[in-house]
VMD Tcl script that builds the backbone (N, CA, C; Angstrom):
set m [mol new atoms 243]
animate dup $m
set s [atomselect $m all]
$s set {name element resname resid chain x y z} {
  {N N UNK 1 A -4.804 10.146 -7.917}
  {CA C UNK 1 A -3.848 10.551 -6.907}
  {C C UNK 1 A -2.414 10.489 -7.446}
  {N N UNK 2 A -2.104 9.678 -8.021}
  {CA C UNK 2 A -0.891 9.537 -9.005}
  {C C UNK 2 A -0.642 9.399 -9.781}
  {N N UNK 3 A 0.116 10.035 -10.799}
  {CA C UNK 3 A -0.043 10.219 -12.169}
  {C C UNK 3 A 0.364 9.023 -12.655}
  {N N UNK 4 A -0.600 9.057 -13.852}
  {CA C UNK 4 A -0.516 7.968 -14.683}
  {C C UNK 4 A 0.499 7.090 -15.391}
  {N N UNK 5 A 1.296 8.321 -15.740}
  {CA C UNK 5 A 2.777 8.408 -16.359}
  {C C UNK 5 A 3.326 7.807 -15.194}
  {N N UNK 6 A 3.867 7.623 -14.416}
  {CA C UNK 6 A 4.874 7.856 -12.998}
  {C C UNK 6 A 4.120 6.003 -12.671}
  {N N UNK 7 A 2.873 5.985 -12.699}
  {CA C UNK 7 A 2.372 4.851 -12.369}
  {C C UNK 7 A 2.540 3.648 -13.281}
  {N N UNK 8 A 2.919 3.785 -14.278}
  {CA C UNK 8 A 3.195 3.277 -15.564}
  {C C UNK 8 A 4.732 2.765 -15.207}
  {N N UNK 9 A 5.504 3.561 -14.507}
  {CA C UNK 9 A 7.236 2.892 -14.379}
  {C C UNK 9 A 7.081 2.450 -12.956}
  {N N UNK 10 A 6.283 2.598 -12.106}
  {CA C UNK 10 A 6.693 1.908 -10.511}
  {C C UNK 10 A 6.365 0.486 -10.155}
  {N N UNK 11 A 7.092 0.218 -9.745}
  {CA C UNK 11 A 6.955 -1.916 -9.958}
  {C C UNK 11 A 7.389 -2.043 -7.884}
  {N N UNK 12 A 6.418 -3.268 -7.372}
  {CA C UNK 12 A 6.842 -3.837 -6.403}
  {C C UNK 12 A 8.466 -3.814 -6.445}
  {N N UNK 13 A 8.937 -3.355 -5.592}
  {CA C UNK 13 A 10.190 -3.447 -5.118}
  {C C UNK 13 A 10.513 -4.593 -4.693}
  {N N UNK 14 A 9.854 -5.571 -4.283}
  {CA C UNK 14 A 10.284 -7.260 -4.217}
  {C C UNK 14 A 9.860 -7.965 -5.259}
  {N N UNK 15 A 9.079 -8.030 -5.901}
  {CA C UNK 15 A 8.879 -8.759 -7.022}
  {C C UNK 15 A 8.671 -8.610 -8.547}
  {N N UNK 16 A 8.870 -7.236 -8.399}
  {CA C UNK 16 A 8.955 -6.450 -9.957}
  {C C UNK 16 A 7.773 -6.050 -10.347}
  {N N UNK 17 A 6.653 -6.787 -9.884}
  {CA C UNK 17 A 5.244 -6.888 -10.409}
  {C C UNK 17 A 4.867 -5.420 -10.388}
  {N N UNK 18 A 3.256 -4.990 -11.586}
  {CA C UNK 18 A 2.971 -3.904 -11.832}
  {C C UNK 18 A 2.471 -3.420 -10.537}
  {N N UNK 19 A 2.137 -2.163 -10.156}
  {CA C UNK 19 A 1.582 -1.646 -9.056}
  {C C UNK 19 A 0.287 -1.043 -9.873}
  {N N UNK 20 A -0.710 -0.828 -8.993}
  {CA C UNK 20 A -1.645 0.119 -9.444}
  {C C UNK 20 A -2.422 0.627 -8.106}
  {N N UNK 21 A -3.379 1.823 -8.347}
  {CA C UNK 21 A -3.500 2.638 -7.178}
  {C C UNK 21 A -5.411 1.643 -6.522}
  {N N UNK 22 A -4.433 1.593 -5.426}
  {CA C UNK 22 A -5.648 0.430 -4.379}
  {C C UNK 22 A -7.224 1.053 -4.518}
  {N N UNK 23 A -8.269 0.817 -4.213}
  {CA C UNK 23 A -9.789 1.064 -4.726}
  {C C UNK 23 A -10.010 1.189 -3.555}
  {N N UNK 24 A -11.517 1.850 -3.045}
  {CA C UNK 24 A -11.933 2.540 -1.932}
  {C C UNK 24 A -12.114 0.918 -1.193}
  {N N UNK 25 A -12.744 0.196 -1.790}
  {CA C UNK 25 A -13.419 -1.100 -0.628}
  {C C UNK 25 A -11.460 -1.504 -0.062}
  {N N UNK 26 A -10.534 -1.740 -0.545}
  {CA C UNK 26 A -9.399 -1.820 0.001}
  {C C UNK 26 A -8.817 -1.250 0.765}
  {N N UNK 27 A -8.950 -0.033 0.722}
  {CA C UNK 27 A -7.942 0.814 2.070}
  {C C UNK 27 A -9.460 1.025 2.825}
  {N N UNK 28 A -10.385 1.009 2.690}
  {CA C UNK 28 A -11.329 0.751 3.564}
  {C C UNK 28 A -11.324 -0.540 4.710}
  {N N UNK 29 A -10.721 -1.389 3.600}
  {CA C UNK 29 A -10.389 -2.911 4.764}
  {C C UNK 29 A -9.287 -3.338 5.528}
  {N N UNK 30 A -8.312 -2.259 4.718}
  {CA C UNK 30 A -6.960 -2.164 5.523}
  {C C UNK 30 A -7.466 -1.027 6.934}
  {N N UNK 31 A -7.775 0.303 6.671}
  {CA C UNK 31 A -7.803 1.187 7.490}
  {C C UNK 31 A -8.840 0.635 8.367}
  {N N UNK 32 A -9.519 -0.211 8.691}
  {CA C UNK 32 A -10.206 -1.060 9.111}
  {C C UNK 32 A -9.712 -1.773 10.355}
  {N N UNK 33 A -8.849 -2.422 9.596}
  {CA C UNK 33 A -7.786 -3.150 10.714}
  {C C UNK 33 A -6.993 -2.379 11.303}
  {N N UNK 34 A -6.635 -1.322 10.971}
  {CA C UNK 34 A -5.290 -0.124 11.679}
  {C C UNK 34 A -6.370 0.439 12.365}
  {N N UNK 35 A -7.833 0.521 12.464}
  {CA C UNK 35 A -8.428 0.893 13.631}
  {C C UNK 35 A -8.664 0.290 14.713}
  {N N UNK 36 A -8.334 -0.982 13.942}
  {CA C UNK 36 A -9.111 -2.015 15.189}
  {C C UNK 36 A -8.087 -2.325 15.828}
  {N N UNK 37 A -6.465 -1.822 15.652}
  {CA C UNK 37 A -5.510 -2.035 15.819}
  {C C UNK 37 A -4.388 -3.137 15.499}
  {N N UNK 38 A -5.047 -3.815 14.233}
  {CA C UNK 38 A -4.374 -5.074 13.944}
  {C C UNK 38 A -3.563 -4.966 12.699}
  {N N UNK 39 A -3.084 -3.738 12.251}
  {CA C UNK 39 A -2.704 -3.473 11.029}
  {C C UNK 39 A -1.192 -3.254 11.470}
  {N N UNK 40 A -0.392 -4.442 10.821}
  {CA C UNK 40 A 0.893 -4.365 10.682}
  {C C UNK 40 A 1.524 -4.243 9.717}
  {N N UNK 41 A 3.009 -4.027 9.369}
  {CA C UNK 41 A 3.434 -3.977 8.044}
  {C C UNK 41 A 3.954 -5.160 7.849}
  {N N UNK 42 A 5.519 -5.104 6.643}
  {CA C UNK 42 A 5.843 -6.591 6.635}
  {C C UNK 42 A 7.110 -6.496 7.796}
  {N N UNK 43 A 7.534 -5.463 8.441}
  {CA C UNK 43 A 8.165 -5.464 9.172}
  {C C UNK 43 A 8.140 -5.575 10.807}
  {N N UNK 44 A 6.407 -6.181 10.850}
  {CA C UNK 44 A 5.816 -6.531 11.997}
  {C C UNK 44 A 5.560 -5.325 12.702}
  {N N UNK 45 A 5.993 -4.222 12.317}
  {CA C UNK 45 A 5.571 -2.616 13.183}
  {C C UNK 45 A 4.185 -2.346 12.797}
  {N N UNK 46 A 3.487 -1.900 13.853}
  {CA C UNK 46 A 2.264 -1.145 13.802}
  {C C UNK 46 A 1.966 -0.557 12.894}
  {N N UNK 47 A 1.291 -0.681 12.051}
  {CA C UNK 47 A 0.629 1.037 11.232}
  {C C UNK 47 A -0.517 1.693 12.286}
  {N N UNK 48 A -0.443 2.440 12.438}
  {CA C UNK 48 A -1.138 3.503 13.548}
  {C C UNK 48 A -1.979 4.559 12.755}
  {N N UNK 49 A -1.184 4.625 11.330}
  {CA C UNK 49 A -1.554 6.027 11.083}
  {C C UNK 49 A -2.836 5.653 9.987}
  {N N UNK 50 A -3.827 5.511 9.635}
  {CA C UNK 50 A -4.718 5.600 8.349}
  {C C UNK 50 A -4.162 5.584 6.723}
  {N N UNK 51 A -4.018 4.624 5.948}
  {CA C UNK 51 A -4.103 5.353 4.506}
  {C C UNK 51 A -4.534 6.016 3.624}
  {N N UNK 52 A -4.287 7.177 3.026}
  {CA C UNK 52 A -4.668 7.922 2.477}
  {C C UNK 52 A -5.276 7.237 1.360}
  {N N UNK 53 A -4.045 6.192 0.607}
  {CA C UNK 53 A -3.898 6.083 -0.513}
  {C C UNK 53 A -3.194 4.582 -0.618}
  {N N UNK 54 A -2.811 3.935 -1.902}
  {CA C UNK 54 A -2.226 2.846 -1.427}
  {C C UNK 54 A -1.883 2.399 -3.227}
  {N N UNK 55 A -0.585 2.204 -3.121}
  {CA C UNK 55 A -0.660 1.377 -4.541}
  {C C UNK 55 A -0.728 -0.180 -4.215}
  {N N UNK 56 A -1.084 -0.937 -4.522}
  {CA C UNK 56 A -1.556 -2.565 -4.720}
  {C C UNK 56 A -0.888 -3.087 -5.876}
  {N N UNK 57 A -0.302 -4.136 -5.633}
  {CA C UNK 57 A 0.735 -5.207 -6.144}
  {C C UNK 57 A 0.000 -5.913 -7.206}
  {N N UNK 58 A 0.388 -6.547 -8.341}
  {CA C UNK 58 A -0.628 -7.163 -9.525}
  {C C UNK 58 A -1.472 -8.399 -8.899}
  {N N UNK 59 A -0.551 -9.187 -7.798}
  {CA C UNK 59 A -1.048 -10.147 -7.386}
  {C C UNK 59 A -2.034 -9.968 -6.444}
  {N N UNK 60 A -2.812 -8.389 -5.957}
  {CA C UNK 60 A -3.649 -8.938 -4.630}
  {C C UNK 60 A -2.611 -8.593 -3.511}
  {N N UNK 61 A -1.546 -8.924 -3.401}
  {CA C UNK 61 A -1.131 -9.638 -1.926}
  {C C UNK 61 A -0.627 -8.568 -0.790}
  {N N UNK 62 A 0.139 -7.038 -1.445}
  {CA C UNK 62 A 0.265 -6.507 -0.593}
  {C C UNK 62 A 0.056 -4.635 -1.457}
  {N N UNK 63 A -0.124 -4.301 -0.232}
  {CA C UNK 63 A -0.565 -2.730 -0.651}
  {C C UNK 63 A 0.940 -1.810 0.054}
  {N N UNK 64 A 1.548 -1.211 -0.975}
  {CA C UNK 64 A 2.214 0.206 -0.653}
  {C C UNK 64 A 1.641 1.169 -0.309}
  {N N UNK 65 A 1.798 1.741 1.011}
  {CA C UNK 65 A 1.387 3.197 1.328}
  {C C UNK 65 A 1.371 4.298 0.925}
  {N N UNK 66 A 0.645 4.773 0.344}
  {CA C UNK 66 A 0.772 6.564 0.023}
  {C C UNK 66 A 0.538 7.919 0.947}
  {N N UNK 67 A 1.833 8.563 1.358}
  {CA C UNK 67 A 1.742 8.963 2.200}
  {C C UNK 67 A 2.239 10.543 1.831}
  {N N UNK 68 A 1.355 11.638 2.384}
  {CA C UNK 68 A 1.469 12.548 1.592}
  {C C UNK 68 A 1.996 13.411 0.072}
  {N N UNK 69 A 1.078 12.024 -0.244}
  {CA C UNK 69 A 0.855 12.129 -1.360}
  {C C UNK 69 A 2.510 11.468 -2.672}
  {N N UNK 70 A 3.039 10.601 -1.667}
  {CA C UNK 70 A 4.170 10.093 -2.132}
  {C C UNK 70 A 4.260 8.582 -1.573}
  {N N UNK 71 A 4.644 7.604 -2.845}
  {CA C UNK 71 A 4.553 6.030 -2.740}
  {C C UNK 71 A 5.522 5.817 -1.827}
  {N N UNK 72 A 4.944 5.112 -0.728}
  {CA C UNK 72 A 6.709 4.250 -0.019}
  {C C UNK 72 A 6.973 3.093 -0.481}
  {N N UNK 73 A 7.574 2.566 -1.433}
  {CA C UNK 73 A 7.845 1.676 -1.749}
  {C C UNK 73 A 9.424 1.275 -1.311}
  {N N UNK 74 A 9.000 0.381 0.059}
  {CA C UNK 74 A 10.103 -0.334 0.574}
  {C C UNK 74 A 9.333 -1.353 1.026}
  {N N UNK 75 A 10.351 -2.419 0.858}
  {CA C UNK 75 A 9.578 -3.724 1.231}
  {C C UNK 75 A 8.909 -3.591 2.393}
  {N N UNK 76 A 9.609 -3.422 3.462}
  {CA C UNK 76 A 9.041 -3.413 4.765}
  {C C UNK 76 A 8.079 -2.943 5.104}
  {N N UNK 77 A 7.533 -1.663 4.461}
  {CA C UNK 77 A 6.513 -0.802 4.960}
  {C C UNK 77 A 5.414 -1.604 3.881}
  {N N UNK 78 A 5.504 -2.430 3.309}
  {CA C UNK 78 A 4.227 -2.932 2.145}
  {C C UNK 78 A 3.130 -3.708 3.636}
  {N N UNK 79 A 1.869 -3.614 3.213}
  {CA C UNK 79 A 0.709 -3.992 4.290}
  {C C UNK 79 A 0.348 -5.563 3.380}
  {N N UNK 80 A 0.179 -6.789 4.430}
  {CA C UNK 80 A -0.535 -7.680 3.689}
  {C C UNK 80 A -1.617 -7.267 3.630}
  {N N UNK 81 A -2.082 -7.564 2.432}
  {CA C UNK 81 A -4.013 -7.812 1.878}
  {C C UNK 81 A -4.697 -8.786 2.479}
}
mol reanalyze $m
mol bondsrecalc $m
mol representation Tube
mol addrep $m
């Protein structure tokens, strides 16, 4: 979903750490919770909408949204894991 190159320079915006693109059992367990309606961001707002896509933080801890087909990388919108 995102090029390799491009994925190679994008780092957590809070902690510098590498990003890489989230695996099906993950946005399966996030989109999971945004069905069941319990999927918030770090800015305590709803996610409502499904992830397509998701880059994931080195540590596990939080997933960036990919949203037509473009990373949001802002703190706020990152989903805990």
């Amino acid at each position: 979903m995102i090029d390799k190159d491009l994925l190679q320079i994008l780092a957590c915006p809070e902690t510098h750490q590498p990003l890489e693109e989230a695996g099906a059992d993950l946005l399966k367990r996030i989109n999971d919770r945004i069905a069941a309606g319990q999927g918030t961001n770090r800015s305590g707002a709803a996610v409502k909408d499904a992830l397509e896509g998701g880059l994931v933080r080195q540590d596990g801890k939080i997933v960036y949204p990919i949203r037509d087909g473009i990373p949001v990388l802002l703190i706020d919108e990152g989903i805990q894991v």
